[in-house]
C-alpha positions in Angstrom: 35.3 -54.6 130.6 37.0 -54.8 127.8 35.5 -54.6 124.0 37.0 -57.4 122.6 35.9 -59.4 125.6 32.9 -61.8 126.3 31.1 -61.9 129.9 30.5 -65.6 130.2 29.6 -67.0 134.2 30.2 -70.1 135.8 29.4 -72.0 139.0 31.5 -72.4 141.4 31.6 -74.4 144.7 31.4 -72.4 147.9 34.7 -73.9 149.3 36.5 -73.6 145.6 35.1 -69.9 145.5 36.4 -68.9 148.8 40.1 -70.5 148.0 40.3 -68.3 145.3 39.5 -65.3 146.8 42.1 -66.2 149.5 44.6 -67.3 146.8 43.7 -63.9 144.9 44.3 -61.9 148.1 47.4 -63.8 149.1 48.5 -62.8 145.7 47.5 -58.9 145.4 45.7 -59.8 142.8 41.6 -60.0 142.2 39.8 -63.3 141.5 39.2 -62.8 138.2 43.1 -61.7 137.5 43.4 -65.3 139.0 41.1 -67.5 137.3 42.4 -65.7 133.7 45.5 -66.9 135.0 44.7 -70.2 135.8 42.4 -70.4 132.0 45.4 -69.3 129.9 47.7 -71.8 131.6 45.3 -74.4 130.9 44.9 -73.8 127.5 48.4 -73.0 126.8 49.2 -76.5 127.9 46.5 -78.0 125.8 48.1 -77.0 123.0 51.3 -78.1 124.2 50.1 -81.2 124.4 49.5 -81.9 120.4 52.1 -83.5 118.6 54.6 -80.9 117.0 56.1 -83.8 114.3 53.8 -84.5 110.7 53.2 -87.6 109.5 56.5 -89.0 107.4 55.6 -90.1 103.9 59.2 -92.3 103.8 58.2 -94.8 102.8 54.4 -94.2 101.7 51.5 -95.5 103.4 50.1 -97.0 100.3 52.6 -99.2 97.9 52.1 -97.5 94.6 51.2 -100.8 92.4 52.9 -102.0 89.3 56.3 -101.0 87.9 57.7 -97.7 88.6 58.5 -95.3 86.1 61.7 -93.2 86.7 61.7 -89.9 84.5 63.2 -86.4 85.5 60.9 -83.3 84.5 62.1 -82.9 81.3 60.9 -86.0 79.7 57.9 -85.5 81.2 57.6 -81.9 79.6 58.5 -83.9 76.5 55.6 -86.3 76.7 52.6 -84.4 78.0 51.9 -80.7 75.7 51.1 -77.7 78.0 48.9 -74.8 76.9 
């Protein structure tokens, strides 16, 4: 085994245990080649499955209240000091 691997068991029906073994053989490949497989499949689609696209801000979530304010950097610079 591997280093960087962890030995975790599971429990397995006797019919589900024997189609994999079969599957595996059918293959040329072991069980455990076959149920990694099967493990990074699943989780590869898992995370397939999240939304790829943020949360759009146009137009906020919140109206800001009161009046808006329009200034460009530079009279802001002008209005607040900055060490």
């Amino acid at each position: 085994m591997k280093s960087n691997a962890i030995r975790t068991s599971i429990d397995l029906p006797r019919d589900l245990h024997r189609r994999v073994r079969e599957a595996a053989a059918s293959k040329g490949c072991s069980a455990r080649k076959l149920i990694l497989a099967g493990i990074k499949r699943a989780v590869e689609e898992a995370k397939a499955s999240r939304p790829k696209r943020r949360l759009r801000l146009d137009p906020p979530l919140i109206r800001p209240a009161g009046r808006r304010i329009h200034l460009t950097n530079e009279e802001i610079y002008e209005r607040i000091e900055l060490p």
